[in-house]
N, C-alpha and C positions, 0 to 999 in steps of 0.2 A: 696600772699606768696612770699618771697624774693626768692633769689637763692640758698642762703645761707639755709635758713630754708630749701628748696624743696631740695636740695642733702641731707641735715642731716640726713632728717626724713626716704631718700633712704637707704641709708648706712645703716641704724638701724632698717631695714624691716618697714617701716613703709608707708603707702599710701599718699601723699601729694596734693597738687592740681592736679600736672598732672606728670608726669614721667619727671625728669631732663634732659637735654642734654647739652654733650659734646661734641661740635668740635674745638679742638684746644687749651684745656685746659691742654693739657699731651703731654709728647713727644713721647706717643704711637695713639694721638686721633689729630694730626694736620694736615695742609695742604701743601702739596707740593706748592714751592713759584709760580711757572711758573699757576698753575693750578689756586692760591689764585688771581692773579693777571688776571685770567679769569675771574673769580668769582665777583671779584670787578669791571670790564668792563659793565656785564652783571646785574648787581645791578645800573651802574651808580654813582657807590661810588670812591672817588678817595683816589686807593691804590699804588698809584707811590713810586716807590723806593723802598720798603718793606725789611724790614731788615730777614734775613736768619740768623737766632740764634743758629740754629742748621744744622751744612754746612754738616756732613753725607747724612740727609735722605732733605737735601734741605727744610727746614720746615720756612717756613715765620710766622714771627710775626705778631696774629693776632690781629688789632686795633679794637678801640671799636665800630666803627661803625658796622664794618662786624659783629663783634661779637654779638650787640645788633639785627642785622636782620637777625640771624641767632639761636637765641633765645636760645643762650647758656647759660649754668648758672655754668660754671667751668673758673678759670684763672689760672694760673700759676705760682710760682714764681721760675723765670729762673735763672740757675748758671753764673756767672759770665764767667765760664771755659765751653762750654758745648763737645766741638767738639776738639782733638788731640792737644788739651791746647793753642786752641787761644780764648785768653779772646776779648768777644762780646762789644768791645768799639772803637773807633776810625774808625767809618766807613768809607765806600771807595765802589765807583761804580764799578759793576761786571757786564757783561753779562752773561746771563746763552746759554746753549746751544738751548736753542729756541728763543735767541733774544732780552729776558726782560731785561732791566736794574735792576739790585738791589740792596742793598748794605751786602756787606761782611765784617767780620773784619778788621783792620788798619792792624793785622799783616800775615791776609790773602794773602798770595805770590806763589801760584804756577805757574813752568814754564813749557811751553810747548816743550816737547821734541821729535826726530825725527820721530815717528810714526803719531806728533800730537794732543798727549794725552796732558794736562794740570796733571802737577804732583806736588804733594805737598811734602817736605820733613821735616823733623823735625831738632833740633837743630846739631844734626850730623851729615846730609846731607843723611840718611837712608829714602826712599820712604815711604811715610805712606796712603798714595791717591794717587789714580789717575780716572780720568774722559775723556770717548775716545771722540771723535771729535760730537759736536752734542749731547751729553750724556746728563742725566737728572740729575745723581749723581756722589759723588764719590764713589768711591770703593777704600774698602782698600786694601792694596796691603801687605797681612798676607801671607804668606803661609799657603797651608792647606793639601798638601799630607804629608804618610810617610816618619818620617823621617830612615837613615840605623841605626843609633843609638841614643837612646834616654837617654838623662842625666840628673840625676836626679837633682830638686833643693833644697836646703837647705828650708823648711819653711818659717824659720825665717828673710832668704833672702829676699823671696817672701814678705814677709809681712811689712817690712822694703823699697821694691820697690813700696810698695803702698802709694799715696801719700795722703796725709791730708789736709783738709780744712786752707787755706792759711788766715792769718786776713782779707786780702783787700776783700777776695771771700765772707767769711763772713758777712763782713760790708756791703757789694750789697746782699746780701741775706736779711741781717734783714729791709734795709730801704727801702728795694721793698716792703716785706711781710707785715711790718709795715703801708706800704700805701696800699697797696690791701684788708690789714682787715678795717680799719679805713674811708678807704674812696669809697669800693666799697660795693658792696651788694651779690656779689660773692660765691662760694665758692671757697675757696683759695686752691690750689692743690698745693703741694710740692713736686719736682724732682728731689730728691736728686739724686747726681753727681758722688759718687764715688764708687760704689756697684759693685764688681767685682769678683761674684760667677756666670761664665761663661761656658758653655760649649762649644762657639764657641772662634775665635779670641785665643791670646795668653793666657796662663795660664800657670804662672810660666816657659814663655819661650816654653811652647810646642805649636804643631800644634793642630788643632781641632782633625785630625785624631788621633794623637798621643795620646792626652788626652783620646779619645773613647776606643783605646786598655790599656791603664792605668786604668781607672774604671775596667776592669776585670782582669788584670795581677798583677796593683800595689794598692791593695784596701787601704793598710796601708798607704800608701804613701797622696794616692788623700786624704784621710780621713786627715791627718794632715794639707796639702794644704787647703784646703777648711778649716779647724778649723784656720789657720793663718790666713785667707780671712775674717772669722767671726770675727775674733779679733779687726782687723782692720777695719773693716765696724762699728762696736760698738763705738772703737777709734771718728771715723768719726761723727758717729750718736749724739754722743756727744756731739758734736763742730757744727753739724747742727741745735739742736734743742735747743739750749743755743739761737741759730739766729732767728730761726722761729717757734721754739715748740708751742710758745703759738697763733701761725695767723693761722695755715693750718687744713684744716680736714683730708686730705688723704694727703698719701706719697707715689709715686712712688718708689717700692728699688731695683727692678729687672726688667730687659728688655731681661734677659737670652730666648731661645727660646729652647724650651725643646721638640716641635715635629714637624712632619713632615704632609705631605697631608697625608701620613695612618698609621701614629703612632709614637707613643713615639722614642726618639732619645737616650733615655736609659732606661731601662728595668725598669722597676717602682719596684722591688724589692733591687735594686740594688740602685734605688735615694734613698727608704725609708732608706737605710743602710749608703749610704755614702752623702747624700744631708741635708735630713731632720733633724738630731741633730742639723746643724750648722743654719738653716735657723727658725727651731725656736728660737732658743739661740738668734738670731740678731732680731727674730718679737716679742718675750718678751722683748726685751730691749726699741723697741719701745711703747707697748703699757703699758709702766711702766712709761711713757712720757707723760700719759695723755689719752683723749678721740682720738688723731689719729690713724685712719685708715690704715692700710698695702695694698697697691695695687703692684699687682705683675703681670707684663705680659709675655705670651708668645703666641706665634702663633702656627699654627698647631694642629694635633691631641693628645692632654694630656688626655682624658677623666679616662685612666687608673693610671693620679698621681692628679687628684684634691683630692683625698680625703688624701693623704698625705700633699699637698697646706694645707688644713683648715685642721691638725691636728696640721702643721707646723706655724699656728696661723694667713696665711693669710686670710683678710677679703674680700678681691677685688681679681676678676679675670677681667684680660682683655687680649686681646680683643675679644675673644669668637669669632671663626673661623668655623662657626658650618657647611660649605661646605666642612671639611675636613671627615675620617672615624671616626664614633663612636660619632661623636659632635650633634646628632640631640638633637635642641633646647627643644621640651618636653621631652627627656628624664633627659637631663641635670636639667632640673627644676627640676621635682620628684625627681631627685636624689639627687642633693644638694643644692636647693630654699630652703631659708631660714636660711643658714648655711654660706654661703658663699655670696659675692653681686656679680652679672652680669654686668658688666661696657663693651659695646660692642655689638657684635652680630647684631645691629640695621639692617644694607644691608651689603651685600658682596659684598666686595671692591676687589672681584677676577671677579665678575660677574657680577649682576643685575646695582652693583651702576654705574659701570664703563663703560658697551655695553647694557643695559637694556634703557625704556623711562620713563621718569618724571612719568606717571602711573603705570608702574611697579616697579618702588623704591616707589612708594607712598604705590602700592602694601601690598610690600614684609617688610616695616614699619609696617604695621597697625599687619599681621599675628605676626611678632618678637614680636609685643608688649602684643597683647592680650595672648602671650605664658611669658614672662618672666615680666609683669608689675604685675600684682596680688599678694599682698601681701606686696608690694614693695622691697628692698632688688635688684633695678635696676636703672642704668643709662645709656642714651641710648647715644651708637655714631655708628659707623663703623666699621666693624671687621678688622679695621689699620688707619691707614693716610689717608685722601682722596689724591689720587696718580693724575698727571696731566695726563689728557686724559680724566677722569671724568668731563661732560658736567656741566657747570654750573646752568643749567637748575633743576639737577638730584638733585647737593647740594642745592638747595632753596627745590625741590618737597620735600629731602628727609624731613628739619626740621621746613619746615610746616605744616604734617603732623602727625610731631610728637605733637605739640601743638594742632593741630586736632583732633587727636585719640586718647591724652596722659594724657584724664581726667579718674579718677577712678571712680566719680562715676554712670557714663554711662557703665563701661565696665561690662559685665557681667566674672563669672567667670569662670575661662576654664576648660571643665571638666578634669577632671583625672590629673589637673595642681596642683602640691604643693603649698602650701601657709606660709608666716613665721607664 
């Protein structure tokens, strides 16, 4: 079975040869560069230079050797724009703060200022990164406390400051996606770039804190907010899948993170009310686009808004964080296997994957699976990015493993486990 076929048949509850995996196919499921550049050391594969496509969370592009020994069966087609609007072309040798050479974009330019830091600023000379001495990533440099007064923004503003798919961005989206279907065996994941119904970071110019006391002071207000945000993501989605509609199976649209290690970061009556009209409004426009997939991430404890998630016409959750409160993996099944896909959860990248031994990720694999593989309606990676510090050892044990233990028809079925 292809790759292609073995995710479809995922996605659609269905059992395939053996359970799909993802590392490095999503900009929620890749590798930190310093880490990937372990990895390929310890493989004997030569990943010199490694392009970082995604300069936020430091995520290297992963080639296809790593990829094929790493038995992955998702690819991705990457935005032209991914990271604080510097387009991924013209590269140029970066050291990271552990030493590796890699390459960052041509118009990647931060300068280091008196503390040390490496700081990045945007076209008005306003700080938008920064990375301290040594560091792994950048950090953006938002504000996040209260502000003394909070001013209101016009909608229409907001919606109007959101920007749209550029032709040139376009044009690198469709003759990527156009080669990834045609000339790989894949399946083709789409990461759409511009979806910006956020909880963190700015929104309409507020701080995170700000916006948290706005869900319960200005419901009229966020509720318009977010319907101008839906307007525009539509705008967007438009102009995305005119590019790649007809190559991709899944679509990344959200990367919002919606809870924390012991719960929801907004009260789940309060999303139902002011979240969910506009997020389905945006997952019906998608799947009026064809047979793709909606995949939606967030970290933390949500277990109290999935079921809004799959009313809201998501198909995909990721990346299932089931070491936080309320996320245990069999409950999560029973409760909504076969309704919703599991894309995640494989080892925890807060623990096992990261300070745990190649036996115990090999472990804590085999239990994930025989909990969320049954029936299919699963695709396995890591509950985040594999982060640098994660022994390279750990990433071969974990997705060997998975090929080992990731056949259906040896597995028996688990009891009291849902099935689609």
């Amino acid at each position: 079975m292809t790759s292609r076929e073995r995710v479809r048949k995922a996605i659609n509850f269905e059992e395939a040869d053996r359970v799909p995996i993802d590392l490095g196919g999503t900009k929620a499921t890749g590798i930190h560069v310093d880490a990937y550049i372990e990895l390929g050391q310890y493989l004997g594969l030569d990943v010199e230079l490694p392009k970082v496509y995604d300069q936020f969370q430091m995520l290297a592009r992963v080639e296809e050797p790593v990829r094929r020994r790493l038995h992955a069966d998702v690819v991705q087609v990457e935005n032209l724009v991914e990271t604080w609007g510097l387009a991924n072309r013209r590269w140029k040798v970066f050291q990271t703060g552990r030493g590796n050479d890699v390459l960052m974009p041509g118009e990647f330019d931060p300068v280091k200022d008196e503390r040390g830091f490496l700081v990045l600023r945007d076209a008005r000379g306003q700080a938008v990164a920064e990375m301290a001495p040594g560091g792994l990533y950048f950090d953006r440099a938002t504000p996040t406390g209260m502000s003394d007064y909070i001013v209101l923004m016009d909608p229409e503003e907001w919606k109007k400051a959101l920007p749209l798919y550029r032709d040139e961005e376009l044009e690198v989206l469709q003759k990527q996606a156009r080669l990834l279907r045609d000339y790989t065996d894949y399946s083709v994941h789409g990461g759409f770039g511009k979806f910006k119904l956020h909880t963190s970071g700015l929104v309409a110019g507020h701080t995170f804190t700000d916006w948290l006391c706005l869900l319960l002071t200005e419901k009229a207000y966020v509720y318009s907010i977010l319907q101008a945000t839906a307007e525009r993501n539509i705008e967007n989605l438009k102009l995305y899948f005119e590019a790649v509609g007809d190559c991709i199976d899944t679509v990344l649209i959200s990367t919002t993170d919606y809870g924390t290690q012991k719960g929801e970061l907004i009260n789940p009556q309060v999303f139902k009310e002011l979240y969910l009209p506009h997020m389905k409004r945006v997952n019906d426009f998608v799947h009026s686009q064809g047979q793709i997939k909606v995949m939606y991430h967030s970290c933390g404890s949500i277990r109290h808004l999935i079921e809004y998630f799959i009313q809201g016409g998501v198909d995909i959750l990721n990346p299932l964080q089931v070491n936080t409160a309320n996320m245990d993996p069999r409950e999560l099944k029973r409760e909504f296997g076969g309704r919703i896909v599991f894309w995640g959860g494989g080892v925890d990248t807060q623990t096992t994957y990261q300070f745990g031994t190649a036996e115990e990720v090999r472990r804590q694999v085999r239990e994930r699976m025989d909990v969320f593989a049954p029936g299919g309606g699963y695709v396995f990676s890591p509950s985040h990015n594999t982060q640098y510090g994660v022994p390279a050892a750990n990433i071969v044990a974990m997705a060997d493993a998975v090929v080992e233990h990731g056949g259906y028809r040896e597995r028996p079925k688990a009891k009291g486990t849902a099935t689609a």
